[in-house]
C-alpha positions as CSV (number, residue, x, y, z in Angstrom):
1,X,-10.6,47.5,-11.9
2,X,-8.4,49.7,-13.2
3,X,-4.8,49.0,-15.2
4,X,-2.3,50.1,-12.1
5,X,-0.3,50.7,-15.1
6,X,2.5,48.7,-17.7
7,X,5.2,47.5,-15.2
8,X,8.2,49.0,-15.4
9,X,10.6,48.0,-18.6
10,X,7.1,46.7,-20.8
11,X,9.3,44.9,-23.3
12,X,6.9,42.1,-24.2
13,X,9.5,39.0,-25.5
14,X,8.2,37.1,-27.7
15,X,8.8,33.0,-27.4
16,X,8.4,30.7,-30.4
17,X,8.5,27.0,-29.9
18,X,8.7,24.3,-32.7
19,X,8.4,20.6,-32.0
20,X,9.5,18.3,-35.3
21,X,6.2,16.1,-34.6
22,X,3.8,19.0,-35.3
23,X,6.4,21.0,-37.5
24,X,4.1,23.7,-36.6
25,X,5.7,27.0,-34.6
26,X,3.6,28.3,-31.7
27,X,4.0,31.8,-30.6
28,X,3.4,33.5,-27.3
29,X,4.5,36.5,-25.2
30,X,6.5,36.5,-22.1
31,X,3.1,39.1,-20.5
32,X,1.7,38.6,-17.3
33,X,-1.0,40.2,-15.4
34,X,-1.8,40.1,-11.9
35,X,-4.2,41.5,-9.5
36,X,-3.8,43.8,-6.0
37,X,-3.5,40.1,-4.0
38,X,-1.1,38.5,-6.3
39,X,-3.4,36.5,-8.5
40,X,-2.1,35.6,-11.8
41,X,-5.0,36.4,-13.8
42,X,-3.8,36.0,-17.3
43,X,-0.5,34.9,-19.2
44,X,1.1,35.2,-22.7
45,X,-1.3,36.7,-25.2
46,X,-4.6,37.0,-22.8
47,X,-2.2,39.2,-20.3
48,X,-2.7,41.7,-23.0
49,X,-6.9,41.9,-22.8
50,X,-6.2,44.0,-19.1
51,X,-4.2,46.7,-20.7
52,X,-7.3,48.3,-22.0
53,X,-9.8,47.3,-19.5
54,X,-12.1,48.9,-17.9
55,X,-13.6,49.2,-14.0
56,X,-15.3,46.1,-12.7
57,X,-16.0,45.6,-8.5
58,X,-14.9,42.0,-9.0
59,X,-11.3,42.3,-10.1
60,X,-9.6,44.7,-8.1
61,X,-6.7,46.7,-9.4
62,X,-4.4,44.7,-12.1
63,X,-1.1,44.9,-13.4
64,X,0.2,43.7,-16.8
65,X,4.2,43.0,-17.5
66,X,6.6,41.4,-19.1
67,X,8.3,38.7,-17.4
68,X,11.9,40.1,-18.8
69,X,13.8,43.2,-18.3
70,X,15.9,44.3,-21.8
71,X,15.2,40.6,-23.1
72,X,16.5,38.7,-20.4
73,X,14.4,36.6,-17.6
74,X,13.6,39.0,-14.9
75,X,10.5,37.7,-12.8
76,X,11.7,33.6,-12.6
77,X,8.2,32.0,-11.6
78,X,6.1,34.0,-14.1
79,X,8.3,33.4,-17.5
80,X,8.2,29.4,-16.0
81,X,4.4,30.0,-16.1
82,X,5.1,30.9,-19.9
83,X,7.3,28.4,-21.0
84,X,4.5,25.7,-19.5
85,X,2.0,27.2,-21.5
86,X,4.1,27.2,-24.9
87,X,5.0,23.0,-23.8
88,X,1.4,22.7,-23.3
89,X,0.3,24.2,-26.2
90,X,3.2,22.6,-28.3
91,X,3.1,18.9,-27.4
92,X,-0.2,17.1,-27.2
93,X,-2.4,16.3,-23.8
94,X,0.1,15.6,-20.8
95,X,3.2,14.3,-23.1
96,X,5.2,17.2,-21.4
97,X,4.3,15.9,-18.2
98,X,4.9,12.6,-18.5
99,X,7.8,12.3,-20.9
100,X,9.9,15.5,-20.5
101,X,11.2,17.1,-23.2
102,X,14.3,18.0,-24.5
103,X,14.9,21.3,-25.4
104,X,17.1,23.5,-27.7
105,X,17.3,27.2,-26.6
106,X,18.1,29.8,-29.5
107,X,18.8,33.1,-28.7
108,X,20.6,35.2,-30.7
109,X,22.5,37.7,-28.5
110,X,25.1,37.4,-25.7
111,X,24.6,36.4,-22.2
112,X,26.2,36.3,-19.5
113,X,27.0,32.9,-17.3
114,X,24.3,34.2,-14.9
115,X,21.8,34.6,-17.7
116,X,22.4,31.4,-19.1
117,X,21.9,29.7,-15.7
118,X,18.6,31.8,-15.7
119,X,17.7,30.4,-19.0
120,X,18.2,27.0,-18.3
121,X,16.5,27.1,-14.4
122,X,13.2,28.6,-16.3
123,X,13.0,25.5,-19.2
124,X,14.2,23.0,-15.8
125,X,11.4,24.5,-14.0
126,X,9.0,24.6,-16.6
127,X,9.5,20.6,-16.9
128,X,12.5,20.3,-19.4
129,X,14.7,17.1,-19.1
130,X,17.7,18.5,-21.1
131,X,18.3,22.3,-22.0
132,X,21.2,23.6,-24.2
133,X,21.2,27.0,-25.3
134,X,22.3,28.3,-28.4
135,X,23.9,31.9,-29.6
136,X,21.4,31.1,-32.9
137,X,18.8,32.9,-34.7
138,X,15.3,30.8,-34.4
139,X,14.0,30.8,-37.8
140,X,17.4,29.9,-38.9
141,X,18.5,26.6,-37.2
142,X,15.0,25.4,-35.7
143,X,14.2,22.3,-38.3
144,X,18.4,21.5,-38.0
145,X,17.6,21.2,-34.2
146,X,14.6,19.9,-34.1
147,X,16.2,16.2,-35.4
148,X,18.3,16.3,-31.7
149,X,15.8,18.2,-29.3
150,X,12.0,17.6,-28.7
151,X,11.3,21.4,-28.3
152,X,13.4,24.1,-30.3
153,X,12.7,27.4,-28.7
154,X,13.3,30.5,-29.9
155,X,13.5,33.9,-27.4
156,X,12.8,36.8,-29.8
157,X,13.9,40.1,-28.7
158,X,12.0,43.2,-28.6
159,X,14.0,45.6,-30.7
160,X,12.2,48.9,-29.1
């Protein structure tokens, strides 16, 4: 197996979620990697055990990237991949599954009304019932939302 290579912009995002229940943050990265036939081998954090590996017969060649392009949702069905793993790994068992959550958005930069629409189709997707974002800096407002939303997450830009 060999790393076909970081694809194109590799501007890992990283994704914080915070649920009032647990009042514990969980952190992932919007990082993906794939093999030659499409597989999705890894996501978030484990995506980034294939940038360094090394040949192996069984894998084929893999690529690792980020899921956003200049901090915005770029590949749709991989950072929905993402934002299930950070519900999964933020409410307990199948409680995401069964009740869907509500879920406050902070990101603290513009966006345009496309991007927005992005936003909200990825948390939808991902098994949201409700998604409002927020021009608001995570670490700043997430206990204040938390009292109104299930999920407060927070998209933290890469600043390279």
């Amino acid at each position: 197996m060999g790393i076909k290579g970081l694809e194109g912009d590799f501007s890992p995002v990283e994704i914080r979620g915070y649920t009032s229940k647990s009042m514990q943050t969980y952190s992932d990265y919007a990082v993906i990697a794939i093999n030659e036939s499409h597989k999705v081998i890894a996501v978030g954090k484990a995506a980034y055990q294939y940038i360094d590996a090394i040949e192996s017969s069984d894998m084929g060649e893999i690529s690792v990237y980020s899921t956003f392009k200049r901090n915005v949702v770029a590949e749709f069905l991989e950072t929905v991949m993402v934002v299930k793993l950070i519900f999964k790994n933020i409410l307990p068992g199948i409680t995401y599954k069964i009740f869907k959550p509500t879920v406050a958005v902070c990101i603290p930069f513009e966006l345009t009304g496309v991007e927005i629409k992005a936003f909200q189709d990825v948390f939808y997707a991902a098994g949201a019932r409700k998604v409002n974002i927020f021009k608001l800096e995570f670490e700043d407002i997430k206990r204040e939302l938390a009292k109104n939303y299930s999920i407060v997450i927070g998209i933290i830009p890469n600043k390279l």
